[in-house]
N, C-alpha and C positions, 0 to 999 in steps of 0.2 A: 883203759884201766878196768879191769876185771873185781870188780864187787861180789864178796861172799860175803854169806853167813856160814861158818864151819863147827857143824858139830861135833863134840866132844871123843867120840869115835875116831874121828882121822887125827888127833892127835895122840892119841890111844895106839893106832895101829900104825902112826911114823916112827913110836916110840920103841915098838916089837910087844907092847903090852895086851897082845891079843893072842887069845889063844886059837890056833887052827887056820890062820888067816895066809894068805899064800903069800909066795916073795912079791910075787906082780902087785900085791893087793898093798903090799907096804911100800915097794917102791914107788909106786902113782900118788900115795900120801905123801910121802919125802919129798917128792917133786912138787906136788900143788903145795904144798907150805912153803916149800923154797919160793917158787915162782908167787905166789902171795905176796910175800915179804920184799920181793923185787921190784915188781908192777902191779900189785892188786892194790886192795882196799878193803880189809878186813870190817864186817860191821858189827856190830855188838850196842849193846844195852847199856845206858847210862846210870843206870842203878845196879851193875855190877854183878847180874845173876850169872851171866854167861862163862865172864871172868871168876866168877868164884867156881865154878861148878869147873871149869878146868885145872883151879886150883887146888882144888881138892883130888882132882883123880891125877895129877902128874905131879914132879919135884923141878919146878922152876929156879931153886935154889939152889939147888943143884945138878946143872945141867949133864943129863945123862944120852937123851935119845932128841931126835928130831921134832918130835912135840914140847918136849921140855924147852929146849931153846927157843921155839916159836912162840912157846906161851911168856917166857923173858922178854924178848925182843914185843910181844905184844904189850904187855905191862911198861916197858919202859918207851914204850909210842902212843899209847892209849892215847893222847889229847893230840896228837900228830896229824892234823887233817890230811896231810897227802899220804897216808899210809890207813888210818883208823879211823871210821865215822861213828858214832854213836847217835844211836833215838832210843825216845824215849817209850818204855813200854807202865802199861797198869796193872799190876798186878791186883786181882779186886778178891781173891784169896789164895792159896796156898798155889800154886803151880795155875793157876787159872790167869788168863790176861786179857783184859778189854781187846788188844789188838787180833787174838787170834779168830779169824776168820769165819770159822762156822760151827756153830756151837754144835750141834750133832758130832759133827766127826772129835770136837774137843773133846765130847762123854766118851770114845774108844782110844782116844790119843795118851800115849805114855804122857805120864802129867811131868816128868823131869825134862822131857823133850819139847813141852808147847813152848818155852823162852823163844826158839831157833825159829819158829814160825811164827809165833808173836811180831821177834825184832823183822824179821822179813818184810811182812805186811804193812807194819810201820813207816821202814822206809820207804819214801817217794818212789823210788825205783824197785821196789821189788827185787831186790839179790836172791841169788841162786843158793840155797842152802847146800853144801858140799856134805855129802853123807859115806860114809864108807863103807860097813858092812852089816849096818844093824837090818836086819831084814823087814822090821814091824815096819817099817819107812814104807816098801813095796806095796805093802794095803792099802798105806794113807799119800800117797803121791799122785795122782790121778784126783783125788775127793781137791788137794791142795792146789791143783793146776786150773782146778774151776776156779777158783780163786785170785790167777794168778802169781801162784806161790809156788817156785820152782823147784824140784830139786834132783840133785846131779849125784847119781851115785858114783861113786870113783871106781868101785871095785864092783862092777854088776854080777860079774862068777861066783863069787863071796859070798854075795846077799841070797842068790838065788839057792844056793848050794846049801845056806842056811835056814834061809822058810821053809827048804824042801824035805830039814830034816826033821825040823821046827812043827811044821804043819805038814805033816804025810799025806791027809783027807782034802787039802786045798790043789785047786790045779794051779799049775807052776803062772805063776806072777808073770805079769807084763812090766815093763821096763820105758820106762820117757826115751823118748826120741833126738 
């Protein structure tokens, strides 16, 4: 059984809510949420950051795209231990978390984004944060991996194609193995 953490991104871009993002790049999303809901183990936050913040960017009420329905199907398994695990994280102010791992790379890290590394580190096992084409991920994935903090880009052409337009001056990103 396959344990993520999936940020808010790959439901975004199962949804087609992204603009510029290639067919491959929504297709791989479509499938890893499928295949999630199947045999994974979704993990998330027991004080509901993770779930609100997908709450707020999709329409689980009304299911429209591939994120939406996963974000339902998530809400209505949340206490489901063979599908959804929850730990607990501390928030000790605004986007900031006891669990996230290294306060240096915290002061560069998108503060909306520390929940996904927070809940990661949290858990006993260390799940794989599933990312899809935010690019700022590329800088901070390697700083994350000293830590034991995985993560899986889905869409690596996407990402790269975006810091590259993102950051002209940076040389092209390396990519986890």
């Amino acid at each position: 059984m396959v344990r993520a953490v999936i940020d808010t991104n790959v439901l975004l871009v199962a949804n087609g809510s992204h603009e510029d993002i290639s067919d491959e790049c929504r297709k791989r999303c479509i499938e890893r949420l499928l295949a999630q809901k199947l045999r994974g183990k979704t993990v998330i936050d027991d004080c509901f950051h993770i779930l609100r913040e997908y709450q707020k960017k999709t329409h689980p009420n009304q299911p429209k795209g591939v994120g939406d329905v996963f974000l339902k199907w998530l809400l209505q398994n949340q206490r489901n231990g063979s599908h959804v695990e929850q730990v607990t994280i501390t928030e000790v102010e605004a986007n900031r978390y006891e669990e996230f791992p290294d306060e240096e790379l915290e002061a560069s890290f998108d503060p909306p984004d520390r929940k996904f590394v927070a809940v990661s580190n949290a858990h006993p096992e260390k799940p794989t944060i599933l990312q899809a084409a935010d690019c700022k991920w590329l800088d901070w994935w390697e700083a994350l991996a000293d830590h034991d903090v995985k993560v899986e880009f889905l869409c690596p052409d996407d990402a790269c194609r975006f810091y590259t337009a993102k950051f002209p001056d940076n040389a092209p990103p390396s990519l986890p193995t």
